[in-house]
C-alpha positions in Angstrom: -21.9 3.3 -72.6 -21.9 3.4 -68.9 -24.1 0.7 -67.3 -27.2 1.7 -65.2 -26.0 1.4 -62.3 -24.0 4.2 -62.8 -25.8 6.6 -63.7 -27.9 6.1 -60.5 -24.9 6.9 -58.8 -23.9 9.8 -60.8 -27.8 11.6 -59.6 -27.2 10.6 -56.4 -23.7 12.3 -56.6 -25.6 15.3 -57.5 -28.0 15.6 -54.6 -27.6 15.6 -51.0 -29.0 16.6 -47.9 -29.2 19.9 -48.0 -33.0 20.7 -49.6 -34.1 18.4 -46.6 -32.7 20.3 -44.2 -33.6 23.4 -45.8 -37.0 22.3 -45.4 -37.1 21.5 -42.3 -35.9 24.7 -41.3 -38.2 26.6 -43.3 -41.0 24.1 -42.2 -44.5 26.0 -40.1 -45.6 25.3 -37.1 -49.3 25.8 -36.6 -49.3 27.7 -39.7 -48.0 30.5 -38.0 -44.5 31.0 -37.3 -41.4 29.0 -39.0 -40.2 26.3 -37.2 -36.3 26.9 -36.4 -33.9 23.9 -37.4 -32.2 23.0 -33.8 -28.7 22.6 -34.4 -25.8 20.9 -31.9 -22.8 21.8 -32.9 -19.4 19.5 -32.1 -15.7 21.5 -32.9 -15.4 24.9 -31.7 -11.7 25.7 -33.0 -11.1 28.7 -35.5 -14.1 27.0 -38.1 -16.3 26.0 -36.1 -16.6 29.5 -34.4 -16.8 31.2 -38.1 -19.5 28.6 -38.8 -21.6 29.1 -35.3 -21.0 33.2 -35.4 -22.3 33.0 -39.3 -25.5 31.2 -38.1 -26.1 33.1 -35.5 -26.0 36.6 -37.4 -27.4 35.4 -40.8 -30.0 32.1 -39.9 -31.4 32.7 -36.7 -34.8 33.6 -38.4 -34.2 29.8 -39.8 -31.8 28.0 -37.4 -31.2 27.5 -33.4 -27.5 26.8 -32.1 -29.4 24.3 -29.3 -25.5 23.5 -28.0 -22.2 23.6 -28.3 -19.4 20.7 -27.8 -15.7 20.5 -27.3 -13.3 18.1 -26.0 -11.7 21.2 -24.9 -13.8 22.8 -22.0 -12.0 25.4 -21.8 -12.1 26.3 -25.8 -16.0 25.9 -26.0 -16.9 28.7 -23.3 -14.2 30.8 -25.4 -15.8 30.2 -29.0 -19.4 30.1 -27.5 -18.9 33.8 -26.3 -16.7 34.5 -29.9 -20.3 33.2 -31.7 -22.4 35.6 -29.1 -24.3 31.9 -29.0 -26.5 31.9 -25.6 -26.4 27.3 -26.0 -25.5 25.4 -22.9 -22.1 23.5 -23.6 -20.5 20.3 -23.1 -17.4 18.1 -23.0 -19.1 14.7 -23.9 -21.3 14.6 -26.9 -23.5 11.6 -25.9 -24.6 14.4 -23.2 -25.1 17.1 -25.7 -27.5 15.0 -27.6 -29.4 13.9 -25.1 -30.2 17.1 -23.0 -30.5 19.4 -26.2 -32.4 17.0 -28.7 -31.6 18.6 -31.9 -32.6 18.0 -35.7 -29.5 18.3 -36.8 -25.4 18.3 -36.0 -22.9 20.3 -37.0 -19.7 18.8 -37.4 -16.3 21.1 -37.0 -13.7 18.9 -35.5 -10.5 17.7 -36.7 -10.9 16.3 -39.7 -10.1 12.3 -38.8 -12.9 12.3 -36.2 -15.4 13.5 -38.5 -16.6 9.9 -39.3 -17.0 9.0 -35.6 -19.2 12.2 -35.0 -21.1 11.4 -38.1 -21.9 7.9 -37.4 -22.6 8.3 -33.7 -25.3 11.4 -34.5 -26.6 8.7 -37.0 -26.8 5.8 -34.1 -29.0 9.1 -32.1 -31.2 9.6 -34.8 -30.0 12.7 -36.2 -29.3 13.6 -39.3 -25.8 15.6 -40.2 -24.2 19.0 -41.7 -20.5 18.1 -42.1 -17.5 20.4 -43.0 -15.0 18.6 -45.4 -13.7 16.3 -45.8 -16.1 13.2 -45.3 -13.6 11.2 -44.1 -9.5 10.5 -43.9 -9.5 6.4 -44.8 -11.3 4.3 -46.7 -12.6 2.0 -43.3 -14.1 5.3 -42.6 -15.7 5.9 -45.6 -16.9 2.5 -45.4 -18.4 3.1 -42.1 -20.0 6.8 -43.0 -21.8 5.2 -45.9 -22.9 2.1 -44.0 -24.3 4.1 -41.2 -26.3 6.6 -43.6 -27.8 3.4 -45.1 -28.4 1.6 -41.7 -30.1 4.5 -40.0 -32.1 6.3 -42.5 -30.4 9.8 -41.8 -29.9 12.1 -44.0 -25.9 13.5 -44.8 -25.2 17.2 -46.1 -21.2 18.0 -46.7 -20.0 21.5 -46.7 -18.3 21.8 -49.9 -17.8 25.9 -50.4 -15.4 25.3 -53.3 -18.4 24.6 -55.6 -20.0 27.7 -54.5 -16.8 30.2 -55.9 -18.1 32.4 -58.5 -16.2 31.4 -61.0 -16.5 27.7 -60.2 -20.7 27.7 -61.0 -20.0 29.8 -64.3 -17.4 27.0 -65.2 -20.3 24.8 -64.6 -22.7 26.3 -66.4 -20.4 26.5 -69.7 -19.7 22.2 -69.6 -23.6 22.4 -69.1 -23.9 24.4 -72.1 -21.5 22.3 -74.2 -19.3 25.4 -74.3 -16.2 23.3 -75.3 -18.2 20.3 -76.4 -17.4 17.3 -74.5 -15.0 17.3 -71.7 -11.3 15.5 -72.0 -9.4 16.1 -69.5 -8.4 18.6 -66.5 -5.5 20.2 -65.5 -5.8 21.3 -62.5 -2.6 23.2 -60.3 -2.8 24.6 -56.9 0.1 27.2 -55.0 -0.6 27.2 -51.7 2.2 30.4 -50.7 4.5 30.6 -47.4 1.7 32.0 -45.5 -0.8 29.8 -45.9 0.5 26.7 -46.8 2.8 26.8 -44.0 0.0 27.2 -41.4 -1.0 23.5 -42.4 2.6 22.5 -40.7 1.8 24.3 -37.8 -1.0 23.0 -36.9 -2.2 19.4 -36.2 -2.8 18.6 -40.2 0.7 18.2 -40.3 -0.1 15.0 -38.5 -1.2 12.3 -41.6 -3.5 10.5 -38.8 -5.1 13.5 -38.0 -5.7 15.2 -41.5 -5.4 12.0 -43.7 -2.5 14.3 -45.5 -3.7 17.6 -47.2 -4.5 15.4 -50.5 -7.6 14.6 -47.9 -7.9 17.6 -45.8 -7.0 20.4 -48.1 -7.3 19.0 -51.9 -10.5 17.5 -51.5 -12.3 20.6 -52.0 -10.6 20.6 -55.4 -11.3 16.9 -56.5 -14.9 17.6 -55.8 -15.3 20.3 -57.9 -13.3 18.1 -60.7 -16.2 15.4 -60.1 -18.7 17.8 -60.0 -17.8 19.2 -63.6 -17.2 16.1 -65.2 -20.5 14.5 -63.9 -18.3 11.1 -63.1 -17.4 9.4 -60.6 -13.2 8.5 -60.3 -12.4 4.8 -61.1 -8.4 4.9 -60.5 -5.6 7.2 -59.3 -2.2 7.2 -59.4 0.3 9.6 -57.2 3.5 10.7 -56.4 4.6 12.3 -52.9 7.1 14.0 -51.2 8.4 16.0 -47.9 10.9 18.5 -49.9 10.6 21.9 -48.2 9.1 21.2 -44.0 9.3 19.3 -41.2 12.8 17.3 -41.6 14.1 19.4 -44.2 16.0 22.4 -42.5 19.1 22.8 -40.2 17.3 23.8 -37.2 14.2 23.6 -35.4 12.4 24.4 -31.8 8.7 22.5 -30.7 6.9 26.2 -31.2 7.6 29.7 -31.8 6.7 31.2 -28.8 9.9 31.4 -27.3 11.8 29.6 -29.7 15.9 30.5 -29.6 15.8 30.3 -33.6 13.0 33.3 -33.5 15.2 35.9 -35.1 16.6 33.9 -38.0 13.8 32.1 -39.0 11.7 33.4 -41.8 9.1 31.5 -40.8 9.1 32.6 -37.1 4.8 32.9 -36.4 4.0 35.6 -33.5 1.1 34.3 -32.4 0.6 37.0 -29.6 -0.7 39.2 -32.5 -3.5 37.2 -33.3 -6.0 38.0 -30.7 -8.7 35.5 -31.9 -5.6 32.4 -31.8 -4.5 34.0 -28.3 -8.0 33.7 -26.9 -8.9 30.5 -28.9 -5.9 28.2 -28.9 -3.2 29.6 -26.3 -5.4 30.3 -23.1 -6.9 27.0 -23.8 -3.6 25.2 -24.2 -3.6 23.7 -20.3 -7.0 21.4 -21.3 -4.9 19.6 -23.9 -1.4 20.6 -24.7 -2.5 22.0 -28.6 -0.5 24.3 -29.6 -1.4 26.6 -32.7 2.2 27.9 -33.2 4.0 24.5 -33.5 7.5 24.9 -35.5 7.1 24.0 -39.3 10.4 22.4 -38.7 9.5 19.5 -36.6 10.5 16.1 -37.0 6.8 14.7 -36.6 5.7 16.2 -39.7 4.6 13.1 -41.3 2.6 14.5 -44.6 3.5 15.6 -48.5 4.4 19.1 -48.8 4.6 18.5 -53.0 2.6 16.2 -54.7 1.0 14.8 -57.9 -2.0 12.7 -58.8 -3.7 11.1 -62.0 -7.0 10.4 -61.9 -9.3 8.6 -64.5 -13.0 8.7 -64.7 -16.0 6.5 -65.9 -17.0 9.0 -68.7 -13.2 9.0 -70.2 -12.0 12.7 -68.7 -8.2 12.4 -67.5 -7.5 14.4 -64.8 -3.6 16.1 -63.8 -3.4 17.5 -60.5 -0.1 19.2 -59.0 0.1 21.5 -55.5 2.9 23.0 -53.8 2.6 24.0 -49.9 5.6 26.7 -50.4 5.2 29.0 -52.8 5.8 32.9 -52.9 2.2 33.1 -54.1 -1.4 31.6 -53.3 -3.3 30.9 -56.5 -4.8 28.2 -59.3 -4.6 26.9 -62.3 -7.3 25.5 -64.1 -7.6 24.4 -67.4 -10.6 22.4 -69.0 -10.0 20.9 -72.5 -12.7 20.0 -74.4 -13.7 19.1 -77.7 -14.5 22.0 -79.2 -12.8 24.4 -77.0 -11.3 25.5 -73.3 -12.1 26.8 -70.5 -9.0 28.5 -68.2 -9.6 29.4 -64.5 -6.8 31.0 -63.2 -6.5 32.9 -59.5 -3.7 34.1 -58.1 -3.1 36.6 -54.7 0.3 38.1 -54.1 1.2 40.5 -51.7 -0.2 43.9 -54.1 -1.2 41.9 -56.5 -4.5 39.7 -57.4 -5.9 38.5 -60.5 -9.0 36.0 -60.8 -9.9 35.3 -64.4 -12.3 33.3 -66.1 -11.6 32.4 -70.1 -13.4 30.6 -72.9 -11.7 29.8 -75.4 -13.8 27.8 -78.3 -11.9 26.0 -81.7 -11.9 28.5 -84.7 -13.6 31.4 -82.8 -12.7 33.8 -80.3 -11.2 33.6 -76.7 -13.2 35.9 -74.6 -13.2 36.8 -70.4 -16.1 35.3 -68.4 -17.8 37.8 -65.9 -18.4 35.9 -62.7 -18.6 38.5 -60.1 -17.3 38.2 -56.5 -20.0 38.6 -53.7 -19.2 39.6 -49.8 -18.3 36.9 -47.6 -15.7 34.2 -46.9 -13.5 32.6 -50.8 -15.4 35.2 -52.6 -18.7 34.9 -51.2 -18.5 30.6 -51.6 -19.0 30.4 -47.8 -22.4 32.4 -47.7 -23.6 30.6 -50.9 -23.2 27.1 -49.5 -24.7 28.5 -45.9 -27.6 29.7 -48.2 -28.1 26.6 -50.1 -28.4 24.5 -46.7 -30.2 26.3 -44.7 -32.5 28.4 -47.2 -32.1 26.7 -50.0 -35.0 24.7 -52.3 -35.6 21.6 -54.5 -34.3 23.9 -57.1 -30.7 23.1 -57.8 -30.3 23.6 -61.4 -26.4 23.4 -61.5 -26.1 20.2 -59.1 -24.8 22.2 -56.1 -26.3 19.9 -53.5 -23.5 17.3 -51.6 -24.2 14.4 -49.8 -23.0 11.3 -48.8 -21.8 10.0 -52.2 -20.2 13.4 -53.1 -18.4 13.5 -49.7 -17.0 9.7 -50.8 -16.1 10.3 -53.9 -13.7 13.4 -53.3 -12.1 11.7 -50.1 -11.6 8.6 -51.9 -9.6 10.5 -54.7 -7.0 11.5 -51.8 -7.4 8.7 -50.0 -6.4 6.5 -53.5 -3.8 9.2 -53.7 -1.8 8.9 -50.7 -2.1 4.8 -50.9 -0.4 4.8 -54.5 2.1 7.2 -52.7 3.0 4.4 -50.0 2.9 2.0 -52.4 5.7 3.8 -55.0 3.1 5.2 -57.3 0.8 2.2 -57.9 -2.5 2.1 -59.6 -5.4 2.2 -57.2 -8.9 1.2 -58.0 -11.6 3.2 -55.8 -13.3 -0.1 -56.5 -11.0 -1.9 -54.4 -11.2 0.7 -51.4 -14.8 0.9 -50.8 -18.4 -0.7 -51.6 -20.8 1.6 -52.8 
């Protein structure tokens, strides 16, 4: 039986920030009109705009961009007038804090300065919204979770993959007892040649700046692993390799934008027809020398394009994860075994083809296809239903949707444990041993 102290972590793993926020938002002034949430916003690249342009056409009955923050200054006047946001903005986020006094920040940057961000809004006495993931090493982590005790703030994480359709019905059929108790997870992820190769253009190709995508990209997916199993991850084990990018071809330039090799390589990326990346990333270039259409090729690439991790929990479920950065089609495989059954959650988009299905399959009975119906909006309406749950949301979280602090930990700590068995030749890794929770 797990001890006590456990299953205070597993409720806190549950909850988060979020129904604070949501009431703060949704809290009256003078009985009369709502009080807006003020929000200061740091990261203004391609997410950060979606995020700021989202608020500002779906939450400004609920939510006030206050200002807007960038080490680029150039980038921030760009994605400010992208948002149609009327904030004052700023280069130094000290600044921002001070002259804007907001409730809350929101947190877009690169992913390994999400931790400083965090903590310094912490230090300012205000609490945090944070896109994934929580953190790219375990000092970090360390320091997040010390800060949030320290300061008293309060910590929501953006984690949209909970918030897929299909994810919440899986969800509700381990709450159910569909297939009994749950064993173990095998989970495999495609990322295809369009979208797994943008990860090696840009800077996560970097491991110091993305923590490798078994941080920056896979964490979405170990959270929804510890969210199902209701557990928390005692010890990983995982296997790496840079087989297909960066040092693995005959030639290479530093971008594509004028790049000699543009007619024969397949992977040549016109970033001239992207008007949004033009305006975003190119005219902004001369502030700090980022460039959006670096060459997969490169020799700086320094993270796994192929990887493979073990995982066991405190409640006895096994989990198998695989992902690939270069296949000829984007999709998942899913498969929950249980005791008295499985549950298979497959997606897959091809170009002409796409197929998301949802199946139960139960011992001695029939297999049948789950309905779990698509809404409007970004991954299948995931990014509206975890905007809704922050900033309108209630108490009322009946499948555990909520992420905080501890969820944010546990899911960077899986790929965190993941790439340190990979630089030490596959070696068990306690979470234990990483950080004190």
């Amino acid at each position: 039986m797990p001890e006590r102290g456990s299953a205070l972590r597993r409720r806190d793993f549950m909850t988060g920030g979020g129904a604070a926020l949501a009431s703060m938002a949704a809290s009256f002034q003078g009985g009369a009109q709502p009080r807006r949430l003020r929000v200061a916003q740091v990261g203004t690249g391609s997410r950060g705009t979606h995020w700021g342009r989202d608020i500002i056409q779906n939450y400004a009955d609920l939510v006030q961009i206050v200002g807007l923050c960038d080490i680029n200054a150039k980038r921030v006047e760009v994605s400010k007038e992208m948002m149609g946001s009327a904030a004052p903005t700023f280069v130094e986020f000290d600044r921002m804090i001070e002259q804007t006094k907001p409730d809350a920040v929101l947190v877009t940057t690169t992913d390994s300065s999400h931790a400083a961000y965090i903590i310094r809004a912490m230090q300012l006495g205000v609490d945090v919204i944070t896109e994934k993931p929580l953190c790219t090493d375990e000092q970090q982590c360390q320091a997040v979770l010390d800060a949030e005790k320290k300061y008293g703030r309060k910590l929501t994480v953006a984690f949209n993959a909970r918030h897929y359709p299909q994810a919440k019905k899986v969800k509700q059929l381990l709450l159910e007892k569909a297939i009994g108790e749950a064993i173990s997870v095998d989970y495999q992820e495609y990322l295809d040649i369009r979208h797994g190769a943008s990860y090696f253009r840009r800077w996560h190709r970097i491991k110091e700046s993305s923590g490798t995508l078994l941080v920056s990209k896979s964490c979405h997916h170990f959270d929804q692993v510890n969210w199902w199993a209701d557990s928390v991850p005692l010890e990983v084990m995982a296997w790496g390799d840079l087989r297909f990018y960066g040092r693995n071809h005959p030639f290479r330039g530093t971008h594509c934008r004028g790049c000699p090799y543009a007619k024969r390589c397949e992977f040549y990326y016109d970033v001239t027809k992207d008007a949004q990346a033009m305006k975003l990333y190119v005219a902004c270039e001369s502030e700090d020398g980022y460039q959006v259409d670096g060459c997969v090729w490169r020799q700086d690439v320094n993270i796994y394009d192929t990887y493979s991790v073990m995982a066991r929990y405190e409640n006895g479920v096994r989990l198998t994860y695989t992902a690939n950065t270069f296949m000829p089609y984007e999709g998942q495989e899913i498969g929950i075994n249980g005791t008295k059954g499985r549950i298979d959650f497959n997606m897959y988009d091809a170009p002409g083809y796409s197929d998301h299905t949802l199946r139960l399959t139960r011992n001695f009975g029939k297999s049948e296809v789950i309905r779990a119906e698509e809404q409007a909006g970004g991954h299948g309406g995931a990014d509206p239903s975890v905007r809704d749950l922050i900033f309108r949301g209630s108490d009322s979280d009946p499948l555990g949707l909520k992420a905080g602090s501890i969820a944010g930990a546990w899911s960077s700590l899986v790929g965190i444990a993941a790439y340190r068995s990979i630089e030490r030749g596959g070696e068990r890794v306690k979470l234990a041993n990483l950080v004190k929770l």
